[in-house]
N, CA, C and O of each residue as an XYZ file, in Angstrom:
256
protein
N       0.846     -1.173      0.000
C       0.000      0.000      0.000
C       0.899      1.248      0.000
O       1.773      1.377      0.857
N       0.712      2.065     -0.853
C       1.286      3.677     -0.967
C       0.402      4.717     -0.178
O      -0.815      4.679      0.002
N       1.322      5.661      0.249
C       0.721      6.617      0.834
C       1.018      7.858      0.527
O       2.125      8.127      0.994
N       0.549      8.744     -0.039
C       1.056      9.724     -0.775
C       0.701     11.133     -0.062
O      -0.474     11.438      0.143
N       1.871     12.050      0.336
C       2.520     12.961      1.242
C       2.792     14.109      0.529
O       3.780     14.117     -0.205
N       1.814     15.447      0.653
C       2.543     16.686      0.103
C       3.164     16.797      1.026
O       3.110     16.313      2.156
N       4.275     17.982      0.160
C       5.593     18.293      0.689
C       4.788     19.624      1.423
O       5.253     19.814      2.547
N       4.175     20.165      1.222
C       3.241     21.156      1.627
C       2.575     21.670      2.777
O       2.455     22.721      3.406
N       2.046     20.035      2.790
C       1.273     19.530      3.989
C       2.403     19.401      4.945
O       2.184     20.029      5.980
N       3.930     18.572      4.911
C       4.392     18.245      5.795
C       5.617     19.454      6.049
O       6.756     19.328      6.500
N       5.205     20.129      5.778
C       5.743     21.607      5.676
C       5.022     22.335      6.914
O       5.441     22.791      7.978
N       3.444     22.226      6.162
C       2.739     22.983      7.064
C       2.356     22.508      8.939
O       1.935     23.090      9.939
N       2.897     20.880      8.500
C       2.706     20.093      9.679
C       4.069     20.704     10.762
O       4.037     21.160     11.905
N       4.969     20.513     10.001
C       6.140     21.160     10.621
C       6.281     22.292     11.353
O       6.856     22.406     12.436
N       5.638     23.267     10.604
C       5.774     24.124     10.559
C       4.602     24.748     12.319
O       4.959     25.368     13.321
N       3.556     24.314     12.005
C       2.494     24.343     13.254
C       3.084     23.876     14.756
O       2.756     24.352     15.842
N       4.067     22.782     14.491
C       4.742     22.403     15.981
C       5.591     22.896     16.262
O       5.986     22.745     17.418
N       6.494     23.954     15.120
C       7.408     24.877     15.509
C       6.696     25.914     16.299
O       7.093     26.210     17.426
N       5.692     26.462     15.773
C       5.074     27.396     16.258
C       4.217     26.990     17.718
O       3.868     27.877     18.498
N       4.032     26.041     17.882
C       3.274     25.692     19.060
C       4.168     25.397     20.049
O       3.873     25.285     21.239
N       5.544     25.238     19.453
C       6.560     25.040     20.660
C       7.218     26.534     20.895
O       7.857     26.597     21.945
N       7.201     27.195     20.472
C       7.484     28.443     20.024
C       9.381     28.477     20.080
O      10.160     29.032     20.854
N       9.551     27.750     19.074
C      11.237     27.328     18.887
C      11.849     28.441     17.261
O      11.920     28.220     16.052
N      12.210     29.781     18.289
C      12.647     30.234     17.697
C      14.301     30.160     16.791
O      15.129     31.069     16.737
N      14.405     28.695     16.121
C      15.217     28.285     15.717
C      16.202     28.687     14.475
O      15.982     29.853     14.146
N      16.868     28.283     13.960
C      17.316     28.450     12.553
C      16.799     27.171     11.739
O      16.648     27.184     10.517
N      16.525     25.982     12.621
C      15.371     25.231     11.809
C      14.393     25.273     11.483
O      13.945     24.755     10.460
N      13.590     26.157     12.598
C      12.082     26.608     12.551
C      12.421     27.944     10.570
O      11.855     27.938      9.477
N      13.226     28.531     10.978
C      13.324     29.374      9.671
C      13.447     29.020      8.796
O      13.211     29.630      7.753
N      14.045     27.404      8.937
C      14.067     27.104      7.147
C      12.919     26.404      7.224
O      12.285     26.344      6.171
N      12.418     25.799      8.264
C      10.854     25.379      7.859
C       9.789     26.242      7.621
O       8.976     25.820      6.799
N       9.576     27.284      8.087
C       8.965     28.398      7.451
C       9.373     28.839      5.980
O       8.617     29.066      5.036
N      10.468     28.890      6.015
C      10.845     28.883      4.501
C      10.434     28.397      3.542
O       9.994     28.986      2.554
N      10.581     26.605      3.816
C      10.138     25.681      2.547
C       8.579     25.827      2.597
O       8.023     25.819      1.498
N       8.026     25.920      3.377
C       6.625     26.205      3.465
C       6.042     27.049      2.533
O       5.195     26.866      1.659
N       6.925     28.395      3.052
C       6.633     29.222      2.048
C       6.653     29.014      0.296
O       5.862     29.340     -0.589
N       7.980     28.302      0.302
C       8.592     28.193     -1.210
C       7.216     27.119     -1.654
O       6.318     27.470     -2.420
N       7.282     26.056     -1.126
C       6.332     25.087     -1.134
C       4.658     25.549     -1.778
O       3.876     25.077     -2.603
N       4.683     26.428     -1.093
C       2.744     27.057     -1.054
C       3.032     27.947     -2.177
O       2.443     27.432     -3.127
N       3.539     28.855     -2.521
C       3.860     29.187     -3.450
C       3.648     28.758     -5.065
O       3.186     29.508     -5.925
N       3.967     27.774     -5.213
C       3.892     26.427     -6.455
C       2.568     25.953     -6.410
O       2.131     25.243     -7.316
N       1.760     26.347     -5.250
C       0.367     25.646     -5.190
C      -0.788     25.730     -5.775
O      -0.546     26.859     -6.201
N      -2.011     25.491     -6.237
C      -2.796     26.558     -6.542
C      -3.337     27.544     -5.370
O      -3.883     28.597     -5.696
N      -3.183     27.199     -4.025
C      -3.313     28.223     -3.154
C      -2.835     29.489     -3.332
O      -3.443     30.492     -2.959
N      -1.296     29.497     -4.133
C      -1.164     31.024     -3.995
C      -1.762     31.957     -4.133
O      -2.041     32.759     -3.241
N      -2.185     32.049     -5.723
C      -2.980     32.950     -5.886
C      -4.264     33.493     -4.661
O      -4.620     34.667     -4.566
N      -4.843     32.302     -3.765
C      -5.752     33.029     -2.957
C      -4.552     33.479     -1.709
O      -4.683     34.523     -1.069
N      -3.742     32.811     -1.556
C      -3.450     33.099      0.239
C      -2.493     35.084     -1.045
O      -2.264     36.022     -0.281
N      -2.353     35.202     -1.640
C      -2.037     36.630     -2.294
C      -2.878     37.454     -2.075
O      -2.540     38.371     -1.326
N      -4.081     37.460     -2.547
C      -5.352     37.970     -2.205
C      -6.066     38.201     -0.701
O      -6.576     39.238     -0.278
N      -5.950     37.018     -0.094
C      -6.206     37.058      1.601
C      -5.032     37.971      2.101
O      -5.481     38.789      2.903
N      -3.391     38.145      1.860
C      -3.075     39.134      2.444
C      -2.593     40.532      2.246
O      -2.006     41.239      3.065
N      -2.985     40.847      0.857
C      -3.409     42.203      0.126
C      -4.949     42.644      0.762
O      -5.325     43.775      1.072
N      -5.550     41.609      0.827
C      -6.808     42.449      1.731
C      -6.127     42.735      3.001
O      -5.775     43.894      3.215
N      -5.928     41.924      3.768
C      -5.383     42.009      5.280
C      -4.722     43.321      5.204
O      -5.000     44.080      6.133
N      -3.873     43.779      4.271
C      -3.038     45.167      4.145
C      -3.853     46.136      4.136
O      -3.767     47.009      5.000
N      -4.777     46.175      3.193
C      -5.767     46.868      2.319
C      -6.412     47.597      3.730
O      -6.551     48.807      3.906
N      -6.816     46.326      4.829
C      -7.918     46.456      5.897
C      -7.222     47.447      7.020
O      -7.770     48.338      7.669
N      -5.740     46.982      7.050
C      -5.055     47.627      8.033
C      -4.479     48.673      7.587
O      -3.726     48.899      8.533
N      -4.198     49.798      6.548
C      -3.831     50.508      6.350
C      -5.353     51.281      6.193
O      -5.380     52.356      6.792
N      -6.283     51.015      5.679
C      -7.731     51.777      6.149
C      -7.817     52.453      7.780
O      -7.835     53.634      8.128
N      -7.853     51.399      8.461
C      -7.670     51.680      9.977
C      -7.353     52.962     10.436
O      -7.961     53.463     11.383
N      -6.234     53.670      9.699
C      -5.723     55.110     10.691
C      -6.432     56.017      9.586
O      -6.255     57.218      9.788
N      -7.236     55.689      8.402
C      -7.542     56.842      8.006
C      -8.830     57.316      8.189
O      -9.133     58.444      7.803
């Protein structure tokens, strides 16, 4: 039996127990990294681009 593993997913898996351990590492950075590089290539990008151009959009409204 095969079991088939995004690099993405185990990126993002990684990446969540860095943060929950709060291990401000130089490993934690390259796992944030590949994550990034990773999601990137995804079809997610295009939305998580959009989710944080709004997020900007919302917070630079704020002081005006």
């Amino acid at each position: 039996m095969n079991l088939t593993i995004s690099v993405v997913l185990l990126a993002g898996i990684a990446l969540a127990v860095v943060l929950r351990l709060k291990s401000a590492t130089l490993t934690g950075a390259v796992i944030a990294l590949l994550f990034g590089f990773y999601l990137a290539d995804t079809d997610a990008a295009p939305t998580v681009n959009e989710l944080v151009t709004a997020i900007a959009d919302a917070v630079r409204g704020i002081g005006n």
